[in-house]
N, C-alpha and C positions, 0 to 999 in steps of 0.2 A: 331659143327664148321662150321661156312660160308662155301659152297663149290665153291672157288674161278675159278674153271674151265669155270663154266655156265656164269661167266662175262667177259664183258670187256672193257677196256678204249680204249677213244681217248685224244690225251693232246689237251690242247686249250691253245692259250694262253691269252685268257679274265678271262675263268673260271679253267682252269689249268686241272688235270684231269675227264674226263667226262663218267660217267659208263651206260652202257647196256646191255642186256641181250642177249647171244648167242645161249644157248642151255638152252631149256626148255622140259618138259615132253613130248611125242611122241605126237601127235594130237593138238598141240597147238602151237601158233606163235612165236616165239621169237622177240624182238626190231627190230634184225639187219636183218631180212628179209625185215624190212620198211623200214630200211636204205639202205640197198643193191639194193633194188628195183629200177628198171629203170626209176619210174615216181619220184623216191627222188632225185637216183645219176644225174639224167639230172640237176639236180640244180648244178653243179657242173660247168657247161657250161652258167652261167648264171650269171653274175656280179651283187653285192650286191648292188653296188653305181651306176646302170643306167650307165649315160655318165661321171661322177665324175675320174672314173679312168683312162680318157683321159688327166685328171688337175693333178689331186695328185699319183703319179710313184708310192706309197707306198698300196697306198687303190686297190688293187687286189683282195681283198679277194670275196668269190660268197655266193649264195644264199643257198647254202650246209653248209658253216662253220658257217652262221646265226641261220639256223632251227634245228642243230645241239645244236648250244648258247641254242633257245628259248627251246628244249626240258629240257636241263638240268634245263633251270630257272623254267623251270613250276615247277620241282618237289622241289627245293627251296622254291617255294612258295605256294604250298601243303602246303609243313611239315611246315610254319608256320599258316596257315588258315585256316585245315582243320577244327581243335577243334570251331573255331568261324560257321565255315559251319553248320555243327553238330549241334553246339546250337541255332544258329540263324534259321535254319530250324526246330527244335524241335523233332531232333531226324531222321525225315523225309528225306534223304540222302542215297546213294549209301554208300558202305563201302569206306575206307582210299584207300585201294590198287584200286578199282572201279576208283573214283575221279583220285587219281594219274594218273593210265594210260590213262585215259581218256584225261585228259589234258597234258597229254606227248604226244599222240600221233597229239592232236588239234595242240601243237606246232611246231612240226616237220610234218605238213602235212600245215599248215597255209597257205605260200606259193608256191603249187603244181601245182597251174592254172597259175603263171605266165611266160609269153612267152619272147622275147629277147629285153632287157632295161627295163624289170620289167614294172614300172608306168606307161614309156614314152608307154608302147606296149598297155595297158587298153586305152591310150587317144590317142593315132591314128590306131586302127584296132580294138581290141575288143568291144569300143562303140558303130562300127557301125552294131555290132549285138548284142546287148542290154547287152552285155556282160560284167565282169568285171571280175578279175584275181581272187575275193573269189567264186563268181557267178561258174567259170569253175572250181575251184577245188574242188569245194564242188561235184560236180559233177563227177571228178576223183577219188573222196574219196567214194561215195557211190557206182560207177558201177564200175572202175576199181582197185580199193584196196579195198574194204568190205569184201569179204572174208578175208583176212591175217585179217585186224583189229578185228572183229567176233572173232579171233583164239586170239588175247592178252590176254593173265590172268594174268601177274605178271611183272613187272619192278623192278630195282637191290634192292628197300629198303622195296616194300613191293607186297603182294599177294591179290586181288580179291576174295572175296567168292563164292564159288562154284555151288551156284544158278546165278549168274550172266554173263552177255557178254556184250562187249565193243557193242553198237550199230554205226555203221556208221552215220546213219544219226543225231546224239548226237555230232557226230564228223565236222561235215557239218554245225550246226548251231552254234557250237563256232565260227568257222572262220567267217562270215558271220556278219556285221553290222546288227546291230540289225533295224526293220523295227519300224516305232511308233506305239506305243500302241500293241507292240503283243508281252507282256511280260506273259498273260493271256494263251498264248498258250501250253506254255512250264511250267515243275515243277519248282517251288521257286529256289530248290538247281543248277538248271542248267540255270534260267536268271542268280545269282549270279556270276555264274562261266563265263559268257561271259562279265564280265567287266576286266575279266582277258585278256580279248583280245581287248575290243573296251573303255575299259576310258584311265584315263590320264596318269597310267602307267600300265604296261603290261607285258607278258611276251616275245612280239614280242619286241615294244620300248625300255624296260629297258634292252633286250640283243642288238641293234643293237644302241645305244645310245653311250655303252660302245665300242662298235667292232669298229664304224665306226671315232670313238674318236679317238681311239689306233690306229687302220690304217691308219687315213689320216694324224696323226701327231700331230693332234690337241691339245689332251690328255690323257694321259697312265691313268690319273683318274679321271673321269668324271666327276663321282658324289658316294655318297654314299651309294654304294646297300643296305649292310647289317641295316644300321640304318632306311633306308625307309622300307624295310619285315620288321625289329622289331619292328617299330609302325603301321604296319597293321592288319587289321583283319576286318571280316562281322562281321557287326549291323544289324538289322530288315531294315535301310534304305539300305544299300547296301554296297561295298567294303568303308572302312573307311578305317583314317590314327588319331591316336594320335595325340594330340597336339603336342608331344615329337617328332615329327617325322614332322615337317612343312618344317621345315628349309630343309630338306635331299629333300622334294616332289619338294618346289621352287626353290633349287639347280638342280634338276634334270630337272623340265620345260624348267630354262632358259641353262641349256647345251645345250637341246632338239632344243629350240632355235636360239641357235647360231650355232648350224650345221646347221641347213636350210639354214643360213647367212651365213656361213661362205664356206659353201660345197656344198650341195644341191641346193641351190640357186646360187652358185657362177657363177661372169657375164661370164665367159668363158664358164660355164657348160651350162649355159642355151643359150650359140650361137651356144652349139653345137648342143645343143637340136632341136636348129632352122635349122639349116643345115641337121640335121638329119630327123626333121619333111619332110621336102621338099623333102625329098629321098625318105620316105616312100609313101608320097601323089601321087607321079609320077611311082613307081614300086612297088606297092601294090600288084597288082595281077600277078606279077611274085613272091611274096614272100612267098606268100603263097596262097593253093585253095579255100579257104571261111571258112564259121561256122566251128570256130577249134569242138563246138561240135560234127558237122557232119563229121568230119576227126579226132578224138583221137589219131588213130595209125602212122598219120603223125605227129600232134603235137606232141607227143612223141617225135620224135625225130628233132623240128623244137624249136632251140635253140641260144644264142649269133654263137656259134659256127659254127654251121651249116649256119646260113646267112649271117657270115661274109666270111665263105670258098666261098660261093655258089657267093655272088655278086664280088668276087674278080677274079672270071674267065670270067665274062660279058664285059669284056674291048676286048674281041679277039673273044667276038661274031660273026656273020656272020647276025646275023640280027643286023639292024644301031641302032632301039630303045633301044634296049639290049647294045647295043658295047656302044653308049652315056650315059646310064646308068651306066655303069661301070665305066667309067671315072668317072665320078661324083663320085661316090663309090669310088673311088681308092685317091681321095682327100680326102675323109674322114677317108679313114684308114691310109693317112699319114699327120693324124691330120691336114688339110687344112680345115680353117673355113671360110665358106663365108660371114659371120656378125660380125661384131664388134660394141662391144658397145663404141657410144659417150655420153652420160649422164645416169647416174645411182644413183636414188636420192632413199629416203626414206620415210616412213610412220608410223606412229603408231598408233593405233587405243586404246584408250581408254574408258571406261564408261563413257556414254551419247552420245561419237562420233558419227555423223550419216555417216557409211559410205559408204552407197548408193550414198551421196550426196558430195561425195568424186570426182575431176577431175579423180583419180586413180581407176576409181570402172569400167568404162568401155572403152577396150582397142579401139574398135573404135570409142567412142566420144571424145577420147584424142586424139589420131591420125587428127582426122580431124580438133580441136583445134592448132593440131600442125601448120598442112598443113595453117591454115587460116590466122598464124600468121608469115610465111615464107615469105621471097623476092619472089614477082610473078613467076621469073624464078627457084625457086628451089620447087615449091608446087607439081610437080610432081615426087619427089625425091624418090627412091624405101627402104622403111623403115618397122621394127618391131616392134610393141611395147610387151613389156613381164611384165606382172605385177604379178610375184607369189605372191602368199600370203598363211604365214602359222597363222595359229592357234595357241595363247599361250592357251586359256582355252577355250572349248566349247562353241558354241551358246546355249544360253537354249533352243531352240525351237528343236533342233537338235535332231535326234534319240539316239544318240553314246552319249547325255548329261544326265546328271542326273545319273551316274553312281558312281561316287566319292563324299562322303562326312567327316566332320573331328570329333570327340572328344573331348569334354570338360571336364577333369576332375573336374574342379571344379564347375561344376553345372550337370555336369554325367549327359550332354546330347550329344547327334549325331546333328548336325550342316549341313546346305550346305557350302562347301567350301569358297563359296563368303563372308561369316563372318571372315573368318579371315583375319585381318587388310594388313598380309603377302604378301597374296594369291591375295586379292582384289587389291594390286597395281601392281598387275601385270598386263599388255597389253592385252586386249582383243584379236587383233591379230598383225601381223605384215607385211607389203604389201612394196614389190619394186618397183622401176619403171626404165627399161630399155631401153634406146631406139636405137636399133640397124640400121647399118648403110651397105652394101657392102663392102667388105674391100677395095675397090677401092674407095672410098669416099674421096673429097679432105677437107682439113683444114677449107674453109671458110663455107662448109658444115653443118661439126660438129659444129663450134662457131654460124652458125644459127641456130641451135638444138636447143643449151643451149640456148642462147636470148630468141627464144621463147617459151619455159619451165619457165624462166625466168617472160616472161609478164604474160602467163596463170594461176603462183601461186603465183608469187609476192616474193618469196625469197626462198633461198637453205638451208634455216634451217628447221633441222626436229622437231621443233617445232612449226615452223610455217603451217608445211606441218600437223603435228597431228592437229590442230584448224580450218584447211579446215573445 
């Protein structure tokens, strides 16, 4: 009989209840030591949606109840892919319970390096030391949790063979975008296994696709889990999806999609981003000491939490630089934005577009387009330009490409993606353009914007804009 003791749940409510391992044989780890651990539960402190749930009241959720999601998905998507692992390797593979935990534990440690605003923290602080939030926790994964992982032998549905141990650094190169051409480096069965984390669906995306859907309101259902796992499996090319499963993969893209649009990208999100940028650029080195490498035990504990407590008492400094800072700070904790967007147009980038040669491709030769096409008196006007852009389907040149390909049964061959008629009309990527203004900015201001946005691309259809 199961011995129902050694386990135990958390409910979710994306994936409902979610099972882990409490108590395992003397000398070995259990789940929930990983969980419990201060470099997981700091995710806790750590908002899922960056600056998003400054806009959407409902999207609260943090970076805890994600990697939490992504562990559960990993083992969903084991137990349907391990058998194709198996064969497609030729036998040459870790055991079931090996894989599993392995990539339970890649999932719930995936996000370990990130610091406070997730993304927004990788592009204003961690770049400027060559840094990146997979980069640093690959690095938390090997020096300060490798022992506990070393100790894994078993997850709730299955056990690790006995000659076997979970290696950290196996764990370090899941999370970790894959570099070009150094798939030579590593074993067949373990490049495989990292397009579970870097193609076009995953076990990070496909849980925070769902989460961030249901949270912000968007929608309770996304897309279709179970019929995307049931037409997947490894071919000798790489993670495939069945014909029978296209519809669920481009369902799931353009949801993917439309959050960037709709959330992620959203114009208020991204003013706040800019308000927020400028905090950081001017009180950087009150925020923190340097190389979070070179300080672990501070990063640790240097979280949303801790830097919002921290700059919210800088207004009653005694030193002026600090006491100004604060202020500033204390406008953005009561949601005061210093930018507003006056034109917000669109892009789309399809097969053959060249979109280098796009006005939208770089933000300072737009900028100065703009300026050149202004009323003399306003070309010195204090402005932002914001041009995200997301990604519908890979560059092929790209490291993270060449990961996903599909199934034909009726010629029972494996396919690039780009063959199917489906797939192929989808947008190569998708690109905004915002141009932000002081919220002090008067009316004749703005209606100069647009005019001149206006002269530069010749009309406000995003059709016209995709043909640039």
């Amino acid at each position: 009989m199961k011995d129902f003791h050694r386990e135990s749940l958390c409910h979710d409510p994306i994936h409902g209840y979610i099972p882990f391992l409490s108590y395992v044989p003397e000398g070995e780890t259990p789940e929930r030591a990983l969980l419990d651990h201060p470099w997981v539960q700091r995710m806790r402190q750590i908002h899922q949606l960056q600056t998003a749930w400054w806009v959407y009241p409902s999207a609260e959720h943090t970076r805890f109840q994600h990697i939490v999601g992504a562990m559960h998905m990993a083992s969903q998507v084991i137990d349907r892919l391990y058998d194709s692992l198996l064969d497609t390797c030729h036998g040459q593979a870790p055991s079931r319970g090996y894989v599993e935990c392995l990539v339970r534990v890649a999932a719930l440690l995936h996000d370990v390096g990130h610091g406070p605003f997730g993304h927004f923290f990788d592009a204003h602080y961690l770049k400027d030391y060559g840094l990146t939030h997979e980069t640093l926790g690959a690095r938390i994964i090997t020096d300060e949790l490798g022992e506990l992982i070393r100790g894994i032998r078993e997850c709730p549905t299955c056990r690790m063979n006995d000659d076997e141990q979970l290696d950290p650094a196996e764990v370090a190169m899941l999370i970790q975008r894959p570099k070009t051409d150094d798939a030579h480096l590593y074993p067949r069965w373990q490049v495989l296994l990292r397009s579970l984390f870097c193609g076009l669906y995953t076990v990070d995306n496909m849980d925070f696709v769902l989460r961030d859907a249901f949270m912000s309101g968007y929608s309770n259902r996304a897309y279709d889990l179970d019929r995307l796992l049931r037409y997947s499996f490894f071919s000798e090319r790489g993670l495939t999806i069945h014909q029978r499963g296209m519809n669920a993969l481009v369902k799931f893209m353009q949801t993917k999609s439309e959050l960037f649009r709709s959330v992620y990208f959203h114009r208020t999100v991204r003013a706040i981003d800019k308000t927020l940028g400028e905090l950081f650029r001017d009180s950087r080195d009150l925020l923190f000491p340097g190389n979070p490498l070179e300080h672990l035990d501070e990063y640790l504990h240097f979280t949303e939490w801790s830097l919002l407590i921290d700059v919210s008492r800088w207004a009653t400094s005694d030193d002026q630089r600090t006491r100004e800072l604060g202020e500033r700070w204390d406008r953005l904790l009561n949601r005061q934005v210093d930018w507003v967007t006056v034109e917000d147009r669109n892009q789309t980038i399809r097969e053959g577009d060249s979109e280098a040669a796009s006005v939208f491709s770089k933000a300072g030769l737009l900028e100065q387009s703009i300026r050149d096409s202004l009323p003399p008196e306003m070309r010195n006007i204090e402005m932002q330009i914001d041009l995200p852009r997301h990604i519908y389907r890979p560059d092929a040149l790209a490291a993270t490409a060449g990961q996903n390909f599909q199934y034909n049964p009726s010629t029972d061959k494996v396919y690039p993606l780009t063959d199917d008629k489906l797939f192929a009309q989808l947008p190569i990527a998708h690109r905004a353009c915002r141009i932000y203004l002081r919220k002090n900015h008067t009316i004749e201001q703005a209606k100069a914007i647009g005019a001149a946005l206006d002269t530069i691309i010749g009309s406000r259809s995003e059709d016209d804009l995709t043909n640039m």
